[in-house]
C-alpha positions as MATLAB code, in Angstrom:
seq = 'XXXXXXXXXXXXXXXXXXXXXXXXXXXXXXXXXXXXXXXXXXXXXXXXXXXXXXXXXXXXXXXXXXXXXXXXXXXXXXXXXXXXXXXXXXXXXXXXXXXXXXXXXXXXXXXXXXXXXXXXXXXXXXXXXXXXXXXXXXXXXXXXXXXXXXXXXXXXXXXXXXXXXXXXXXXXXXXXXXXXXXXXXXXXXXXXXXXXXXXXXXXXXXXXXXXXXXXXXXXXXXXXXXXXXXXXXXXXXXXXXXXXXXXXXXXXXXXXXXXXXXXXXXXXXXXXXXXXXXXXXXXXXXXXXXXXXXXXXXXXXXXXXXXXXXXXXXXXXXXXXXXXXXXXXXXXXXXXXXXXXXXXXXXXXXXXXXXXXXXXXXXXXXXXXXXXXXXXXXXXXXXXXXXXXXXXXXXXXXXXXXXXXXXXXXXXXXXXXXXXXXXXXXXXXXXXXXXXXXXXXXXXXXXXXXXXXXXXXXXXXXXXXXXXXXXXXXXXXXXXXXXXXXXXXXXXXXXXXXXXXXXXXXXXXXXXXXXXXXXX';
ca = [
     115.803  107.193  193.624;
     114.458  107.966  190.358;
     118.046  107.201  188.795;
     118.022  103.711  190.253;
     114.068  103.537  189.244;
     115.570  104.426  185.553;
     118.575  102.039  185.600;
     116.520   98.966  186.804;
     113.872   99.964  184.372;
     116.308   99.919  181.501;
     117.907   96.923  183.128;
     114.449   95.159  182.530;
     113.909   96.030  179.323;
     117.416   95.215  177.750;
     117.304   92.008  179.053;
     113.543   91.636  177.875;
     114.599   92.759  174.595;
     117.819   90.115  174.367;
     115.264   87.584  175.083;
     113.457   88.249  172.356;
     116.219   88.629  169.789;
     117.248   85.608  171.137;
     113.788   84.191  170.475;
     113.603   85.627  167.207;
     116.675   84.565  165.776;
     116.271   80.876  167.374;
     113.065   81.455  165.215;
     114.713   82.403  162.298;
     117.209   79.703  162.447;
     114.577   77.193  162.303;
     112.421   78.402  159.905;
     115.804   78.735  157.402;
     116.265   74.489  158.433;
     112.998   74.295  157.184;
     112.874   76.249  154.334;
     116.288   74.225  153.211;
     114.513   71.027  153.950;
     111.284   72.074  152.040;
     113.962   73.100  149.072;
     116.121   69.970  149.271;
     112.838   68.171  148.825;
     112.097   70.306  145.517;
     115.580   69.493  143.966;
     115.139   65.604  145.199;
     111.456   65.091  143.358;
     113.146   67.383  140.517;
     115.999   65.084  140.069;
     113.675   62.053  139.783;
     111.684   63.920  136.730;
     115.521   64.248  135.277;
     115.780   60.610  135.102;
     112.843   59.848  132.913;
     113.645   59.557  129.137;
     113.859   63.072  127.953;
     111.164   63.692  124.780;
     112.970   64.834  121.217;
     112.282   68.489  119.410;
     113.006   69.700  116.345;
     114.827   72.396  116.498;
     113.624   75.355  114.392;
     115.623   77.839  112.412;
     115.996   81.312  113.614;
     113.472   84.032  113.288;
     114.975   86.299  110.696;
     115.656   89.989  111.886;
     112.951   92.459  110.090;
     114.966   94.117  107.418;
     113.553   97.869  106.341;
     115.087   98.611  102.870;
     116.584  101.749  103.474;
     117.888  104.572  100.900;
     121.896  104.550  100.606;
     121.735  108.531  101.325;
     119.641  110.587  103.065;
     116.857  112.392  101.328;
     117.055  115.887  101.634;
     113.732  118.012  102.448;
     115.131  121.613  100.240;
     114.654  118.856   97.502;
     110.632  118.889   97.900;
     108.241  121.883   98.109;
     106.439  122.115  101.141;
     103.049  120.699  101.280;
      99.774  121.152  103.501;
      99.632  118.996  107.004;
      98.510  115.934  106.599;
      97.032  113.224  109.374;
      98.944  109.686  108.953;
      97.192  106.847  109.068;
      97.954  104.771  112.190;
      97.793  100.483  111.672;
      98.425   99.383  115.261;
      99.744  100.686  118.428;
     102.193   98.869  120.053;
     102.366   98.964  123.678;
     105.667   97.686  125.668;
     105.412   94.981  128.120;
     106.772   97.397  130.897;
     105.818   97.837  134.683;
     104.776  101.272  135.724;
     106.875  103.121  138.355;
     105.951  101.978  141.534;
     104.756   98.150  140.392;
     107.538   97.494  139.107;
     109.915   94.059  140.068;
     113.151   95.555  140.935;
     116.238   93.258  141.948;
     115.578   94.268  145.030;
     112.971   91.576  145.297;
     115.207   87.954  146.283;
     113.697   84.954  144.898;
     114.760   82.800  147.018;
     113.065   85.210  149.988;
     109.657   85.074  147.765;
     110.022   81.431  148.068;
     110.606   81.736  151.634;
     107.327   83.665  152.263;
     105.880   81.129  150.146;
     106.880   78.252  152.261;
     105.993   80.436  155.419;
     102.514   78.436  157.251;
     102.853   80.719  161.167;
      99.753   83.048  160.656;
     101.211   84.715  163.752;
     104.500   85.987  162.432;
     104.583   88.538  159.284;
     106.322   88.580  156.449;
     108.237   91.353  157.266;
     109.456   89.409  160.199;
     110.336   86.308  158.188;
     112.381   88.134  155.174;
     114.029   90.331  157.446;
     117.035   88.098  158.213;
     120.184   89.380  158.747;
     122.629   89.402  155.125;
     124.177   86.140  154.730;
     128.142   86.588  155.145;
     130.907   84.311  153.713;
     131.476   80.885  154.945;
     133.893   80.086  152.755;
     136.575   81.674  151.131;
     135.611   84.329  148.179;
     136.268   84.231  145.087;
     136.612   87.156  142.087;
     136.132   87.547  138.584;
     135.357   90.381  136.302;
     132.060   90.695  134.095;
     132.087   93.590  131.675;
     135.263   94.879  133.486;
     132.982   95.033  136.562;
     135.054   92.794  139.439;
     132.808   90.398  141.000;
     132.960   88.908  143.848;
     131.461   85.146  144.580;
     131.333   82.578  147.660;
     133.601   79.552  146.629;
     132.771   76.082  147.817;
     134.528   74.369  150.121;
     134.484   70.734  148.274;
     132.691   69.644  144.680;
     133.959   66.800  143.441;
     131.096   65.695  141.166;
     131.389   64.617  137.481;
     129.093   63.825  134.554;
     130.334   61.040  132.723;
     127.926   61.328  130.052;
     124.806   63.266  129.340;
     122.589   60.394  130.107;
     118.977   61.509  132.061;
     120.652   59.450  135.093;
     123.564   60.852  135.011;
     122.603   64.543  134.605;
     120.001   63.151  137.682;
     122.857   62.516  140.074;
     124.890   65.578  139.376;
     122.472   67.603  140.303;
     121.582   65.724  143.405;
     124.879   66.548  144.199;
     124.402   70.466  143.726;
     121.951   69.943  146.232;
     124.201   68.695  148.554;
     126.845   71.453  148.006;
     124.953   74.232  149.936;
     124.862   76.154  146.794;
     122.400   78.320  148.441;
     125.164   80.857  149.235;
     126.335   81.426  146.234;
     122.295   81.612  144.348;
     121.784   84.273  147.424;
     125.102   86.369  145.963;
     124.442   85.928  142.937;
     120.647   87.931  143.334;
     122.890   90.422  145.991;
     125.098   91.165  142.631;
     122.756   91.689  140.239;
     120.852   93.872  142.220;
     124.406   96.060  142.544;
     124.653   95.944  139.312;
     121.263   96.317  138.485;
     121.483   94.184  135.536;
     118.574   93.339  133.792;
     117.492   89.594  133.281;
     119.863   88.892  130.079;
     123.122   90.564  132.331;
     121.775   87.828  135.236;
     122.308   85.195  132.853;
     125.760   86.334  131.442;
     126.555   86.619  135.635;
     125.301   83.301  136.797;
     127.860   81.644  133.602;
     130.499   83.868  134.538;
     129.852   82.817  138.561;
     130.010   79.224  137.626;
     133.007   79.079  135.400;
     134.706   80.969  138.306;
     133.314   78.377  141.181;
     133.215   75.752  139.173;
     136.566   76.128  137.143;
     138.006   72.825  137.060;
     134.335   71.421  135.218;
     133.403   70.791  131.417;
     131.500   72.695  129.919;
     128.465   69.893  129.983;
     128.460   70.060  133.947;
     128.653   74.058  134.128;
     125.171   74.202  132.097;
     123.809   71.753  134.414;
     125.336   74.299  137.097;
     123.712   77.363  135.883;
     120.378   75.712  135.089;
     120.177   74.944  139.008;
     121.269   77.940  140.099;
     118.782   80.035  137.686;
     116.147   77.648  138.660;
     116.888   78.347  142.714;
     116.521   82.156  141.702;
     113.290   81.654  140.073;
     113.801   81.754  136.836;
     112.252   79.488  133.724;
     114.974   77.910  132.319;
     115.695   74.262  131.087;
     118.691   71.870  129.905;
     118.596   70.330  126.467;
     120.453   67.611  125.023;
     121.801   67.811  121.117;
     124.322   65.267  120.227;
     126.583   65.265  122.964;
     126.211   68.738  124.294;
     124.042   69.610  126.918;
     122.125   73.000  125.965;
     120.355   76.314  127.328;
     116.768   76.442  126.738;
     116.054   79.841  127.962;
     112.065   81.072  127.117;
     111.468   85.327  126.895;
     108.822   87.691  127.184;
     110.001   88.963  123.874;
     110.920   87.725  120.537;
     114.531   86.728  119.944;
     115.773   86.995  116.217;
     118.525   84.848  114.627;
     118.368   82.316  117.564;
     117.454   78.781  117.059;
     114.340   77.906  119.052;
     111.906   74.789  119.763;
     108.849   74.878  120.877;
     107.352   73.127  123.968;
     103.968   73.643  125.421;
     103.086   76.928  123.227;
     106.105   78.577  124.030;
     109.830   79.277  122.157;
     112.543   77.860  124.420;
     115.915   79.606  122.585;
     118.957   77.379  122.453;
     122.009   79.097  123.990;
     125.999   77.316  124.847;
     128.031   77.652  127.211;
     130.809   78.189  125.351;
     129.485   80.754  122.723;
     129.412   79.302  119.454;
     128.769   80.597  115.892;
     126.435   79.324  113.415;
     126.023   75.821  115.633;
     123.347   73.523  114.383;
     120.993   71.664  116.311;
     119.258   68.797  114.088;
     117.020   67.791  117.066;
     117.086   68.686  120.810;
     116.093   66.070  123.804;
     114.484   67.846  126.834;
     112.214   67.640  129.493;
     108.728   68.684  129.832;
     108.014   69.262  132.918;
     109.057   72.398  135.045;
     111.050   73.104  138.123;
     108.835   75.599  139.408;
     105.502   76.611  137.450;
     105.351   80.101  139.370;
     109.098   80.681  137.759;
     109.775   84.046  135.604;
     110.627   84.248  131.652;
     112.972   86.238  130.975;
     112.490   89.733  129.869;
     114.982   91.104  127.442;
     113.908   95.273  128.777;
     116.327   96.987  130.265;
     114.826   98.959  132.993;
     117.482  100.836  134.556;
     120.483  102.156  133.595;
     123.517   99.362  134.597;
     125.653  100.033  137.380;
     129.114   98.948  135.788;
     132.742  100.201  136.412;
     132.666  103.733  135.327;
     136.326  104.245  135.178;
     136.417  103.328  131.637;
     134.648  106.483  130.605;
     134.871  107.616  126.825;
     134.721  110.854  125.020;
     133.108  112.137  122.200;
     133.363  115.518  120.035;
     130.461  116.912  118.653;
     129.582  119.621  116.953;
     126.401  122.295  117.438;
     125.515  125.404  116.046;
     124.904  128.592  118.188;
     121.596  129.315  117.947;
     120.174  132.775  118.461;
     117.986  134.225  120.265;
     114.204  132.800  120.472;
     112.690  132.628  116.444;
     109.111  133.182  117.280;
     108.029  132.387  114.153;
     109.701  129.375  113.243;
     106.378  127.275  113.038;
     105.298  129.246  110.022;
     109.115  129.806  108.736;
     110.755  126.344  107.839;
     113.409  128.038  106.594;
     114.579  129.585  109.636;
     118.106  130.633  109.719;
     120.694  129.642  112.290;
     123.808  130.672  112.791;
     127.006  129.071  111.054;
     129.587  129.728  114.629;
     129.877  126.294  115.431;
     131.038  124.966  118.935;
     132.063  121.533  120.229;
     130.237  119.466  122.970;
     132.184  116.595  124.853;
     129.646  114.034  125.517;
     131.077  110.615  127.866;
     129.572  107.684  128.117;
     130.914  104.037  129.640;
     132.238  101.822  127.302;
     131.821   99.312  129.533;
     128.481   99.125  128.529;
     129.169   99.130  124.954;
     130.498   95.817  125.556;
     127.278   94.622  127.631;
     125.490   95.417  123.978;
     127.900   93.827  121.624;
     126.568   90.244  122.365;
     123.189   90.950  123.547;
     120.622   88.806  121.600;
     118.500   90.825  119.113;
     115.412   91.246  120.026;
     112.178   93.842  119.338;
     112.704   97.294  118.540;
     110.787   98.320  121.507;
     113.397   96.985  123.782;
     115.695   99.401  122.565;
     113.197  102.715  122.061;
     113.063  102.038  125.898;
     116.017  100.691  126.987;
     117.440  102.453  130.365;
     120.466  104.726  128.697;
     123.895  104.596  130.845;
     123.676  107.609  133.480;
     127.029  109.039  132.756;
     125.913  109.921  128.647;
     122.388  111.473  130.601;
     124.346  113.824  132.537;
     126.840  114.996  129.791;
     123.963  115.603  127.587;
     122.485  117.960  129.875;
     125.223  119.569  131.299;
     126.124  120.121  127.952;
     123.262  120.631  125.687;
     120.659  122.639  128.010;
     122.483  126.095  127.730;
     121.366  125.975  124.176;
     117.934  125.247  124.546;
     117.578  128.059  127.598;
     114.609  130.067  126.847;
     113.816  128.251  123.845;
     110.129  126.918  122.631;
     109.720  123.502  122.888;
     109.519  123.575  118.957;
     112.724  125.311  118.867;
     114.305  123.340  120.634;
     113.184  119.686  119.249;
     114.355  121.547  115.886;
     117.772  122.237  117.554;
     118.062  118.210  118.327;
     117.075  117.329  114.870;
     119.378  119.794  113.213;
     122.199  118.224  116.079;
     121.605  114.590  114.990;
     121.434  115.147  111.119;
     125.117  117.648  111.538;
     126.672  114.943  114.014;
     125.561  111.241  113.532;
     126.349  110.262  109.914;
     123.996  107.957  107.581;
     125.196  104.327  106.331;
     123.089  101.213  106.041;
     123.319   98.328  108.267;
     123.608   96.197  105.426;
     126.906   98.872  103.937;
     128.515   98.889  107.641;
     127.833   95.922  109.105;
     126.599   93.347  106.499;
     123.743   92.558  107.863;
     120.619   94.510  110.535;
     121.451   95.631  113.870;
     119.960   98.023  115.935;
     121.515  100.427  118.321;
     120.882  101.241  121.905;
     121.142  104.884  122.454;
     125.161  104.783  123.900;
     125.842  102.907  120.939;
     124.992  106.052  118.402;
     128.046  107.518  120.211;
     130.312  104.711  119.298;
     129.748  103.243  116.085;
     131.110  105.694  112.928;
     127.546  105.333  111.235;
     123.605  105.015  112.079;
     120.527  104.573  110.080;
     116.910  105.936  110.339;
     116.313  103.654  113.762;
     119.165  104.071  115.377;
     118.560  107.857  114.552;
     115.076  107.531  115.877;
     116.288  105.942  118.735;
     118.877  108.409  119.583;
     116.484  111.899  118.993;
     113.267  110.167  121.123;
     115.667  109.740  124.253;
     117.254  112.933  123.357;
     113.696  114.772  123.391;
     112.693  113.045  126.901;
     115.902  113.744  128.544;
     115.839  117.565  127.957;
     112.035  118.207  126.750;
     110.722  115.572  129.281;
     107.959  115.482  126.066;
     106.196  111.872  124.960;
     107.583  110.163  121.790;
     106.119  107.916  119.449;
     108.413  105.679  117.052;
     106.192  105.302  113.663;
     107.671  101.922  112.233;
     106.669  102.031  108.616;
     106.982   98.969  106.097;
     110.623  100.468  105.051;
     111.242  103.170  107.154;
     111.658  104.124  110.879;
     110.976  107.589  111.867;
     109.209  109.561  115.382;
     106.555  112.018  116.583;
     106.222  114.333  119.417;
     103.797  114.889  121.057;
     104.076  119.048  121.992;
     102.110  121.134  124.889;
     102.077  123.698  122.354;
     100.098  124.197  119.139;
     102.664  122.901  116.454;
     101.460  122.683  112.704;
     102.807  119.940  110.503;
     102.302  116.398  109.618;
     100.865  114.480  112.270;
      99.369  111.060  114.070;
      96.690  110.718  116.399;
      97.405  108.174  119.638;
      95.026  107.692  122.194;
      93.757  111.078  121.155;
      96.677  113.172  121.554;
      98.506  114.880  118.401;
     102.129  113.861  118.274;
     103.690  115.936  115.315;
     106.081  113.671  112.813;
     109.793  114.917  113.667;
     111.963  112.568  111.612;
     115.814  112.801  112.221;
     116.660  111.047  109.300;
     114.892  113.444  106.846;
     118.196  115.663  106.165;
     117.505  119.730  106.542;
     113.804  118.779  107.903;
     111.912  119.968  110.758;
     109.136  119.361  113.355;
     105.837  118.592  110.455;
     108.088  117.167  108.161;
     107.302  113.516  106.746;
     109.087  112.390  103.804;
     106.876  112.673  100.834;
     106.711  108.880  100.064;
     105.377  107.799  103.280;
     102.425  110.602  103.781;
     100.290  107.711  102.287;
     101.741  104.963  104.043;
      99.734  103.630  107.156;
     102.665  103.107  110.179;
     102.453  100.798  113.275;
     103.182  102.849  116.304;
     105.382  102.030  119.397;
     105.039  103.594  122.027;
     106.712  104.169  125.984;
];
């Protein structure tokens, strides 16, 4: 009896429950009709705007990178007699426009879902309940591609036969009505699925969309795949407009930060940077025709920070030989001692990173040294560093040990200008120390901060002075030395380009100097 009592009551329930799926995805179904409709709508008053007579810009010049003049060798700290601690001014603090762990926007978070709970007006169903539709699967056949030797795969569509004539407001109007009609949804909801994989950052989304439509859209100029990446950025929430110069239709793509050596205009208080297609070099732009209005006003910038480390093909793994010396056992005096003596029995390291994400770098647009003191650093270099390196520092002070990194970097990395190696300024993100033959005092900097976090887990400071780029530390011990107060904690100058120096070291010729200082 009670089995048959259990049976009919799981009987019940099963089929009360498959009603209510049912019911819920009937639900879902039409909600998703009228979210399209609500969306078609959007594109339809959108492509009326296009048709008005886009307003002219003069394109402006490129912000020049800030050069540091640098010394063609490094100076040498047994050249200078040691000198009594001294506090270095500070001129501003620079803070990075960076989410804190926890609040921060993820790929994980779909636009086109945020637009969905947006649109959602049922006070009796939650959000949960609304974004929790199943994973959208293939209608049509996929397609693949590679990005950063990364294979890709992308929805294709089933029939596109639009053209654009000319690059006319009308006709730029009609080809994007007929986006709208492609059910292009598919491949804007892949395209946030990928980037989340890949965890690419806003600048890799952009590089993905173009690589998506020149894959999709294969057979099209290059005039009607910028029209095609606009919309499909714009359906993933992103601020981004087309621009017309001569005959060429134009990225106008706004950031949170400032882009160097890219031409710009400005509309509405705000630097719209001209981008192709088709990269070109050294293109001029004599004036630029655009609209003003904007597809979506709650839309994102884009933010050139790289937030976590990029999930690309890690087969392509390289290795590197370097060199450290075997340091004895703990020299408790070495805060007094600057001449501490370590051993000459060298042994190598093999440190890997991905080169694939060498190449990710090689184009990226240059923007603020604080996008590259905290860029995310490739997760295959962080675990060869500390597989490798921590033996070493094993029952070491913290001061030993951030004297064992300097003493690494200034034996390891050799100095050259930008200017001698590469003609002109470029600064390295951290992997990028391991490839290149040569650094100077940022890329340095760069390279020892991460260095200190990864294995220390202490705070660094970059101190960007007039000519000169160098760091501080900020110790749980009491270290002596030269020093900078920020927000009332001591952070002692360590500066990796300062041959033979240690933790207190500044050079001589900037102990006067006042230093802006970025911070994490």
């Amino acid at each position: 009896m009670k089995k048959l009592l259990l049976l009919l009551i799981s009987f019940c329930t099963l089929n009360i429950y498959a009603q209510t799926n049912k019911e819920y995805e009937e639900f879902v179904k039409n909600r998703n009709a009228e979210f399209q409709q609500y969306e078609q709508s959007v594109n339809e008053e959108f492509s009326k705007f296009l048709e008005e007579r886009w307003k002219e810009f003069n394109a402006m010049q490129g912000i020049p990178v800030p050069e540091k003049p640098k010394p063609d060798v490094m100076p040498n700290a047994d050249d200078f007699k040691p000198a009594k601690p001294i506090k270095i001014d500070v001129e501003e603090i620079i803070k990075p426009t960076i989410i804190k762990e926890g609040e921060k926007i993820t790929p994980e978070v779909s636009k086109i879902e945020e637009k969905h709970d947006r649109f959602e007006e049922n006070p009796t169903v939650s959000q949960a309940e609304i974004s929790a539709k199943p994973k959208s699967t293939f209608t049509t056949n996929a397609l693949n591609f590679t990005l950063y030797n990364t294979k890709v795969e992308t929805p294709s569509l089933s029939y596109f036969n639009a053209r654009l004539n000319d690059v006319k407001e009308k006709n730029v109007s009609e080809f994007w009505n007929a986006l709208d009609k492609a059910n292009t949804s598919e491949v804007a909801e892949h395209l946030l699925t990928t980037k989340k994989q890949m965890q690419l950052n806003d600048w890799g989304f952009f590089n993905l969309c173009k690589e998506t439509v020149n894959t999709v859209f294969s057979r099209n100029s290059a005039n009607e795949k910028t029209v095609c990446c606009v919309y499909l950025l714009n359906q993933c929430g992103y601020e981004i407009k087309m621009g017309r110069s001569d005959n060429r239709l134009i990225y106008l793509l706004p950031s949170e930060q400032q882009i160097f050596k890219q031409a710009y205009i400005n509309l509405d208080n705000k630097r719209y940077y001209i981008f192709e297609h088709e990269d070109k070099q050294n293109q001029r732009y004599p004036s630029v025709f655009t609209y003003k209005f904007d597809f979506d006003k709650n839309a994102s910038k884009f933010n050139m920070n790289i937030y976590n480390p990029l999930n690309l093909e890690s087969k392509n793994l390289k290795e590197v030989t370097k060199k450290i010396n075997e340091v004895p056992v703990v020299l408790s005096n070495i805060a007094k001692n600057a001449n501490a003596e370590i051993s000459k029995s060298e042994l190598s390291l093999e440190f890997k990173y991905n080169a694939n994400i060498i190449d990710y770098y090689k184009n990226y647009p240059r923007t603020e040294l604080i996008v590259y003191f905290n860029a995310a650093v490739d997760k295959s270099l962080s675990k060869s560093i500390k597989s490798q390196f921590e033996p070493f520092l094993k029952g070491k002070t913290e001061l030993e040990s951030v004297n064992i990194i300097l003493k690494f970097i200034n034996d390891n990395f050799k100095y050259k200008t930008d200017d001698d190696q590469f003609g002109y300024e470029k600064w390295f993100f951290c992997e990028e120390n391991f490839y290149y033959p040569y650094g100077d005092c940022e890329d340095r900097s760069i390279l020892f901060s991460w260095m200190v976090k990864e294995l220390l887990s202490l705070d660094v400071v970059l101190l960007d002075y007039p000519k000169h780029i160098a760091t501080a530390v900020h110790f749980n011990e009491n270290v002596s030395g030269d020093y900078v107060t920020v927000n009332g904690k001591k952070y002692v100058i360590c500066d990796p380009t300062y041959f033979n120096a240690k933790a207190g070291m500044c050079m001589p010729q900037y102990k006067n100097e006042k230093a802006k200082i970025i911070t994490r």
